[in-house]
C-alpha positions as CSV (number, residue, x, y, z in Angstrom):
1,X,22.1,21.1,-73.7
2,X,19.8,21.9,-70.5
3,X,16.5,23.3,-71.2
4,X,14.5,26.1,-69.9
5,X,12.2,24.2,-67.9
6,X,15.0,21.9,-66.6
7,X,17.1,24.8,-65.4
8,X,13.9,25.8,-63.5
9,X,13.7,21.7,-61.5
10,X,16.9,22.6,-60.8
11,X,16.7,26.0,-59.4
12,X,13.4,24.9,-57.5
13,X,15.1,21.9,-55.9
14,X,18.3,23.5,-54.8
15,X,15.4,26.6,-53.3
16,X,13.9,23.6,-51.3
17,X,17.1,22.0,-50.3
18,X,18.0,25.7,-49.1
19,X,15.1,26.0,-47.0
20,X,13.7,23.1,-46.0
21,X,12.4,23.1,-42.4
22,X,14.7,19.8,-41.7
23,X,18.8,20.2,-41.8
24,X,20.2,18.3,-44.3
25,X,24.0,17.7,-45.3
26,X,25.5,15.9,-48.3
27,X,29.1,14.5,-48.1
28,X,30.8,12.2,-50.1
29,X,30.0,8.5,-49.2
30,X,33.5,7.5,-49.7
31,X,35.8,10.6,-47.5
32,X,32.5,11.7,-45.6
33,X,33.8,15.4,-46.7
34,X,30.8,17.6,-47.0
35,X,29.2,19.2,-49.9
36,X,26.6,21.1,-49.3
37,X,24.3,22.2,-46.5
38,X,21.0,24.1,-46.1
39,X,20.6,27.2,-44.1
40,X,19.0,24.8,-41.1
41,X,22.0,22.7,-41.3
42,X,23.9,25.9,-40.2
43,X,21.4,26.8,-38.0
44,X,21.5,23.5,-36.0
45,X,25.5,23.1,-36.4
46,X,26.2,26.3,-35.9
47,X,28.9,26.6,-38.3
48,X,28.7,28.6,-41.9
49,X,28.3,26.6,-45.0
50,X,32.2,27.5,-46.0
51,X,33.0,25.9,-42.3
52,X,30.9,22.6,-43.0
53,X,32.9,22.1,-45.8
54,X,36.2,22.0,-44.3
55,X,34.6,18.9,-42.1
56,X,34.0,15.6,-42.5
57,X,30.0,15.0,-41.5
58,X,30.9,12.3,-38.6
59,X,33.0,15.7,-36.9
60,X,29.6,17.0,-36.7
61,X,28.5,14.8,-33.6
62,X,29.8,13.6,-30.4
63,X,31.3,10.6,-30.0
64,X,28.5,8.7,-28.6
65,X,26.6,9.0,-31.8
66,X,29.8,8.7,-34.3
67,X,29.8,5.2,-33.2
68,X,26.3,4.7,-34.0
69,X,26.8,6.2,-37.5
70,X,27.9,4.8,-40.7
71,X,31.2,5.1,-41.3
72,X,32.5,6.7,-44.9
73,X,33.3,4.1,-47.7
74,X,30.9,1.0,-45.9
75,X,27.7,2.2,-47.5
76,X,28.2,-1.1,-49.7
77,X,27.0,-1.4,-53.4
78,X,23.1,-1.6,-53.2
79,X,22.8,2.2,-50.9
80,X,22.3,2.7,-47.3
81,X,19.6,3.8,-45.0
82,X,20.6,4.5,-41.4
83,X,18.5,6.2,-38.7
84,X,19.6,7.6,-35.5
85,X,17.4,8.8,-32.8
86,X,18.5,10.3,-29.5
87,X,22.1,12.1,-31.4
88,X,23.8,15.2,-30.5
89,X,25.4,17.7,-32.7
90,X,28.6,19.5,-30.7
91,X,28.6,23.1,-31.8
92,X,31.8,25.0,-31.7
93,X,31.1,26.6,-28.4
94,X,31.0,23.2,-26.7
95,X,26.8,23.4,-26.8
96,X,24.5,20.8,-28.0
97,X,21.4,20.2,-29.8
98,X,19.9,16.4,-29.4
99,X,18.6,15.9,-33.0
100,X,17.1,12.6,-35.1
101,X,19.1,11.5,-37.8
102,X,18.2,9.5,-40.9
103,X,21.0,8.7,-43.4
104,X,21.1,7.1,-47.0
105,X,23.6,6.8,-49.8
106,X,22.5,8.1,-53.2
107,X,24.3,7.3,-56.5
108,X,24.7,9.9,-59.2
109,X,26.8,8.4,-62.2
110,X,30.0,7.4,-61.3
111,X,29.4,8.9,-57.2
112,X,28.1,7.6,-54.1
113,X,26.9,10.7,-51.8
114,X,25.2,10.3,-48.5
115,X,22.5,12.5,-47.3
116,X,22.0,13.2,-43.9
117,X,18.3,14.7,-42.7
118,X,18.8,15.8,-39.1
119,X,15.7,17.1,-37.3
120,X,16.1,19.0,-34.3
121,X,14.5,16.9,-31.4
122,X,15.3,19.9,-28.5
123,X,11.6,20.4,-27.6
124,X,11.0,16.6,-27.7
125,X,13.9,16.3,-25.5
126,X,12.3,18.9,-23.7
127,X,9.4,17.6,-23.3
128,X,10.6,14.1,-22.4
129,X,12.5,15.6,-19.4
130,X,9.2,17.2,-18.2
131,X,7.7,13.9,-18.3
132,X,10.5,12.3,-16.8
133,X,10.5,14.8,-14.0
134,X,6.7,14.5,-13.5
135,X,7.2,10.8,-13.4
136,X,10.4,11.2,-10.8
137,X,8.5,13.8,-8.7
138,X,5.4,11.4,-8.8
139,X,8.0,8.8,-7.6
140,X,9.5,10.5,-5.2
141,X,6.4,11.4,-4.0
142,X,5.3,7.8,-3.4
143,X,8.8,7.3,-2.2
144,X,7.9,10.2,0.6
145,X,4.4,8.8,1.5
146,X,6.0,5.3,2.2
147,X,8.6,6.5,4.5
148,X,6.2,8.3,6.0
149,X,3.7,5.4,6.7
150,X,7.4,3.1,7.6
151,X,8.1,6.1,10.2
152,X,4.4,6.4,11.8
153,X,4.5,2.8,11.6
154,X,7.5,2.5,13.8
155,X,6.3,5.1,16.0
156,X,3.2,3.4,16.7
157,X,5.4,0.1,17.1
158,X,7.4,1.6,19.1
159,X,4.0,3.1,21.5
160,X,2.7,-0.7,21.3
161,X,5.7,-1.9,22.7
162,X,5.7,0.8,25.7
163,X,1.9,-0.2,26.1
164,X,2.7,-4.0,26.3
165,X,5.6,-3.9,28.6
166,X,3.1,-2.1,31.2
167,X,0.0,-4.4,30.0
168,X,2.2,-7.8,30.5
169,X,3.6,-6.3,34.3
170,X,0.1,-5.4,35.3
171,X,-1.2,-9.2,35.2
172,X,1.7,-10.5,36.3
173,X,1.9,-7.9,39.2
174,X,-1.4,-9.1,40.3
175,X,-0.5,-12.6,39.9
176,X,2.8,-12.3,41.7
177,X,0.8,-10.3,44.3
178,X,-2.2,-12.4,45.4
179,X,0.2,-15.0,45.3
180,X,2.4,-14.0,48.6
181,X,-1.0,-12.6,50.1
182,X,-2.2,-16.4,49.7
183,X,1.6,-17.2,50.6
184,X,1.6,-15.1,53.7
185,X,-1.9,-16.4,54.4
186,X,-1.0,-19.8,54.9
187,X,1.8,-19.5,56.8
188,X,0.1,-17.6,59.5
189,X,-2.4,-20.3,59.7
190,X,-4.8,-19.7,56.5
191,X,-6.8,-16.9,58.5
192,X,-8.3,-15.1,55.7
193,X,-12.1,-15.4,55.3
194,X,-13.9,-17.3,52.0
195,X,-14.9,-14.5,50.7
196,X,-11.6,-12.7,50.8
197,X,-10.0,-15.6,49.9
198,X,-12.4,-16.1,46.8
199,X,-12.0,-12.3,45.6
200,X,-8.2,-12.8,45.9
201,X,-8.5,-15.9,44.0
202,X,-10.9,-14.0,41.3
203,X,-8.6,-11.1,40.8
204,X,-5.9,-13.7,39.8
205,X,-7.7,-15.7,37.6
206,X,-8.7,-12.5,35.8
207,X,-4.6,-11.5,35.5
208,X,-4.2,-14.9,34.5
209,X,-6.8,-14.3,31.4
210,X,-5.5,-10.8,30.4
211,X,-2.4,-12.2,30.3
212,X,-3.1,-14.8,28.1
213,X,-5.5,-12.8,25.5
214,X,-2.3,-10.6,25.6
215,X,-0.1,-13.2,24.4
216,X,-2.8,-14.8,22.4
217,X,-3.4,-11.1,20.7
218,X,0.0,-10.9,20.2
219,X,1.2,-14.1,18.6
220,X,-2.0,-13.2,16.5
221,X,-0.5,-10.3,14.9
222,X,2.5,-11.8,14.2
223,X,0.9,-14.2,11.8
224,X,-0.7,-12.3,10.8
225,X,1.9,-10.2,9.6
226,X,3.9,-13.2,8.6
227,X,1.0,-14.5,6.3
228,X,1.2,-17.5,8.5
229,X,-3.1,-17.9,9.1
230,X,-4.9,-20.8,7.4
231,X,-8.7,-20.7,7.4
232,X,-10.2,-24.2,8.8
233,X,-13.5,-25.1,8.1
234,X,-15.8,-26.2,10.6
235,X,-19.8,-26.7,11.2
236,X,-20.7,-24.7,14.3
237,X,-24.3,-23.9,16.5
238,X,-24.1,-20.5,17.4
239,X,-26.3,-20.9,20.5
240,X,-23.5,-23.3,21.8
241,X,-21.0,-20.7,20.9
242,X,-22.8,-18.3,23.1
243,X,-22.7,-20.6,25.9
244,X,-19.3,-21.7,26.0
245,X,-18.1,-18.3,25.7
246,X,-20.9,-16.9,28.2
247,X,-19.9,-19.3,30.8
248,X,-15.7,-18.7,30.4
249,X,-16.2,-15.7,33.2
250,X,-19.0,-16.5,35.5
251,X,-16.7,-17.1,38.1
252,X,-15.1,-13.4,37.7
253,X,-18.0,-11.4,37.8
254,X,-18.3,-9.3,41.4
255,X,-21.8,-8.4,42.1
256,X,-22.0,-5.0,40.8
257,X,-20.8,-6.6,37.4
258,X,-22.4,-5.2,33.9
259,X,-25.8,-7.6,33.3
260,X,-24.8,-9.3,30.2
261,X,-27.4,-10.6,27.6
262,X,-26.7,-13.7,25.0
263,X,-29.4,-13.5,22.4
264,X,-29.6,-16.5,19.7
265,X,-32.6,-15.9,17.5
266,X,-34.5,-19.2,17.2
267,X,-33.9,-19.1,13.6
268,X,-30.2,-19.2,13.4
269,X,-29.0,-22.5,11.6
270,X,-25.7,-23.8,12.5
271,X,-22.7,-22.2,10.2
272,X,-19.8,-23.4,8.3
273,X,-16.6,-21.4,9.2
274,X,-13.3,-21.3,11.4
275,X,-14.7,-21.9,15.1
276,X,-11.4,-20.5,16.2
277,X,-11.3,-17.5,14.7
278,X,-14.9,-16.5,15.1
279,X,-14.6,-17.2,18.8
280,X,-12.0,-14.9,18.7
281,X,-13.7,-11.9,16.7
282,X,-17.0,-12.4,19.8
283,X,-13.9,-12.4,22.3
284,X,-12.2,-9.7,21.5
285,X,-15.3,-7.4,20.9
286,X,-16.9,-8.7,24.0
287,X,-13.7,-7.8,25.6
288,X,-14.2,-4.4,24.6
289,X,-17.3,-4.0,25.1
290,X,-16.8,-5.1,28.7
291,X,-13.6,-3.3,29.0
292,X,-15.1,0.2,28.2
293,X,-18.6,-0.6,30.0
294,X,-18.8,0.4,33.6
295,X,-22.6,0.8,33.7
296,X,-25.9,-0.3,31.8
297,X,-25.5,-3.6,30.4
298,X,-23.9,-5.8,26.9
299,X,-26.0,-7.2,24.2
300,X,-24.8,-10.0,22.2
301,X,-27.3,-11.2,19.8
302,X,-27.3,-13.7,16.2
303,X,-29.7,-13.7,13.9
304,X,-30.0,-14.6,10.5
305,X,-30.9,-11.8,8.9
306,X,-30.8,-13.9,5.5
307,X,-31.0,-17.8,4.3
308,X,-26.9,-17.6,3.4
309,X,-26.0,-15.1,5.8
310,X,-26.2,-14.3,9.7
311,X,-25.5,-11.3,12.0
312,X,-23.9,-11.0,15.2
313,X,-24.0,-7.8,17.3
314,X,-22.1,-6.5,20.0
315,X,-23.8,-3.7,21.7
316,X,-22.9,-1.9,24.7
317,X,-24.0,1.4,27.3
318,X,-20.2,2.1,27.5
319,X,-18.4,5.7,26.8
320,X,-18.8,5.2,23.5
321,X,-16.1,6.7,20.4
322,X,-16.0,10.3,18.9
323,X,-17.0,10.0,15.1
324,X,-13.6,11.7,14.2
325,X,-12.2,8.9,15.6
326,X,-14.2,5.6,14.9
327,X,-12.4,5.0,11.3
328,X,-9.0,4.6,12.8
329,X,-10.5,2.1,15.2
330,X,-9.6,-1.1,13.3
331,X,-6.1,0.2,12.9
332,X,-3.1,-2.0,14.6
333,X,-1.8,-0.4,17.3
334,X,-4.6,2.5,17.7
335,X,-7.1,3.5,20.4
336,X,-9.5,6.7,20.8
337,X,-8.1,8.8,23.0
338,X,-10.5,8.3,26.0
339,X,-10.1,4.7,26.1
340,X,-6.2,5.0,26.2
341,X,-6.2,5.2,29.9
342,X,-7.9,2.0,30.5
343,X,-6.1,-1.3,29.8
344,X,-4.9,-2.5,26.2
345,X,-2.9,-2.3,23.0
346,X,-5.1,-1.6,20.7
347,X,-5.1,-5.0,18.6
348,X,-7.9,-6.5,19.8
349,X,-10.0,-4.8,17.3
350,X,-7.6,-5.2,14.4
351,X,-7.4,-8.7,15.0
352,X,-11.5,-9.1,14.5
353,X,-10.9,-7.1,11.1
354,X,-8.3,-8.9,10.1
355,X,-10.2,-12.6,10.9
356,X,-13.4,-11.4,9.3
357,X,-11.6,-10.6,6.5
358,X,-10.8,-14.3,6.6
359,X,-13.8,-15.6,7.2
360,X,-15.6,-13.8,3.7
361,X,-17.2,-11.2,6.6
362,X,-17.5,-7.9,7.1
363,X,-17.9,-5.5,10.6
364,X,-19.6,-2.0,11.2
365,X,-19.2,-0.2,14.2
366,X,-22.2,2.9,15.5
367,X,-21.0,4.4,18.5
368,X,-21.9,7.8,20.0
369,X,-20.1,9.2,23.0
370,X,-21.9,8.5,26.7
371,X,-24.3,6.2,25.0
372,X,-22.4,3.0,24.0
373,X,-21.4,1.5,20.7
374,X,-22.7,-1.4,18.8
375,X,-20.4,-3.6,16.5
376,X,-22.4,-5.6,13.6
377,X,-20.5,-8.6,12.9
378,X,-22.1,-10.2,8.9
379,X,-20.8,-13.8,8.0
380,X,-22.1,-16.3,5.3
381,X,-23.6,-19.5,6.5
382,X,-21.0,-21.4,4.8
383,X,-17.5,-20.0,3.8
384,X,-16.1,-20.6,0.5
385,X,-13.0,-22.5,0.3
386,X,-9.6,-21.0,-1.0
387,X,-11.2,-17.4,-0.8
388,X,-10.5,-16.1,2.1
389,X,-9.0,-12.3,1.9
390,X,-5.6,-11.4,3.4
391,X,-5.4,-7.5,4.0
392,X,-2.2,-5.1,4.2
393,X,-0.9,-4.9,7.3
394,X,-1.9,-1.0,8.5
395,X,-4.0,-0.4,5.8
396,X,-7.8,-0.7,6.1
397,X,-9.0,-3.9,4.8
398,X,-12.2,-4.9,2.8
399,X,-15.9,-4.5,4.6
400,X,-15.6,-2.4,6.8
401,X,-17.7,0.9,7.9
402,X,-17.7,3.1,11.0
403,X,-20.4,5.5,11.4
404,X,-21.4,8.1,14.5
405,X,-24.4,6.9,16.2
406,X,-27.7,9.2,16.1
């Protein structure tokens, strides 16, 4: 006969299973019919206790978690535990509430009853979606900023390609031009003068060497942008450098020409790098330099600044760049605006970025507008093999810094 005190276990356990902050079902393990419910099963179901009974617990949930649930009668003889995460129970107005479900089978005597402990999981859902939508936004965000750079990119690819259409017709023009003058010249008896004859002839050597750093520029980027560059490794003398690339336009130069200065400190040891591509870095910022120079005079001057490294600087009494416009400089494709009526593409200067990149170097560029601009060029004496950098195409790579002169 029950005692006092077990009457009371019993009373306080069926209190706790009454309101315990989890829902929890108990159906036979064999039919699934349900026995009994607590007042948050109802809650979460919502259905009434008398209604739960009339059910079988797997007509609680929508098919998608029925399948993932034990069916009635295969709990087996040693018990079950089942959990479910990420269930739905299907009220009777056709709304849902996402819940986690953990099952086992209990044996009492001669029965076998399984208990199911559903939590609601509605503001963990909740919360999941919010981070789900922070993550897509973030996404989508990203996704935004890339088209945009893929559109600005094509727009300026699309501006290069104006710009090199006119660049390419301008030397060729000239080319084509002096030609027939020279042409017509001969055929009337060769009557022009030597020294008209010799400007005519300078004028078209000059379209014949934009042309050329035009394609050379060109077929530049593309390897770039094809990851096609190698780095070489070769022991140079800067001062021979100097001269070589000193001497490729004396023949050009009018007599009004900018005064040019080649500078090669007399302790400047001879480097270990890729002669090609340093040639082209001094060409191409010469070639600006010279391009945007009209009075005054260009500097170019090495040192070595220290044991492992030396300097090269490009320095010019040109126009000079704004300051709001000096960190787009190294940019593919981009000019300041009051050099964008002169000649070129604006890849000369990525180009130099790009190789220096290579070559374990960095550039900085001072500039102030009507004074000139100066472009330090830093290398190590030797490069180190297999590390050379490759940089995103229009992105700003590694070592570089543009600052306003003062």
């Amino acid at each position: 006969m029950p005692t006092e005190g077990h009457a009371l276990k019993v009373e306080t356990y069926q209190a706790l299973f009454r309101r315990a902050a989890d829902a929890i079902i108990v159906a036979d393990a064999h039919t699934g019919q349900i026995e009994a419910a607590n007042v948050r099963a109802t809650y979460i179901t919502g259905r009434s206790a008398d209604e739960l009974s009339a059910l079988s617990y797997l007509d609680l949930f929508d098919l998608r978690t029925r399948h993932r649930l034990p069916l009635p009668g295969m709990h087996g003889e040693t018990g079950l535990d089942s959990g479910v995460a990420d269930a739905e129970v299907v009220r009777p107005d056709g709304s849902r509430c996402p819940v986690d479900i953990a099952i086992s089978a209990v044996t009492t005597g001669d029965r076998t009853l399984l208990q199911a402990t559903m939590r609601d999981a509605t503001a963990q859902r909740q919360h999941e979606m919010q981070l789900l939508i922070r993550r897509l936004e973030e996404h989508n965000g990203e996704l935004r900023a890339a088209q945009d750079r893929l559109v600005e990119h094509d727009r300026v690819r699309s501006e290069f390609l104006g710009m090199m259409s006119h660049e390419l017709r301008s030397p060729v023009n000239i080319l084509i031009g002096y030609a027939h003058m020279l042409l017509e010249s001969a055929a009337a008896g060769d009557t022009l003068p030597p020294a008209e004859r010799a400007g005519i002839l300078r004028r078209m050597v000059a379209g014949g060497l934009t042309l050329s750093e035009l394609v050379e520029d060109t077929l530049s980027v593309l390897r770039l942008d094809a990851g096609a560059v190698q780095v070489g490794t070769d022991q140079l003398a800067i001062d021979q450098l100097f001269h070589e690339l000193k001497g490729n336009d004396r023949l050009l130069r009018g007599p009004d020409a900018v005064e040019e200065r080649w500078i090669v400190e007399p302790d400047v040891p001879e480097i270990t790098t890729d002669r090609r591509k340093l040639r082209q870095v001094i060409t191409n910022l010469v070639g600006n330099a010279r391009k945007f120079t009209k009075t005054g005079h260009i500097e170019v001057r090495a040192t070595a600044p220290a044991e492992d490294r030396i300097r090269i600087t490009v320095a010019d009494t040109g126009c000079g760049i704004s300051t709001e416009h000096l960190p787009n400089i190294f940019e593919l494709y981009r000019q300041a605006p009051n050099g964008q009526a002169l000649d070129g593409c604006g890849i000369g200067l990525y180009i130099v970025r790009r190789y220096l990149d290579m070559l374990q170097g960095h550039v900085e560029c001072t500039s102030a507008l009507g004074i000139g601009t100066t472009f330090t060029v830093d290398l190590p004496r030797v490069i180190q093999p297999g590390d050379a950098a490759q940089t995103p195409l229009l992105h700003g790579g590694r070592g570089i810094a543009c600052a306003a002169a003062t």
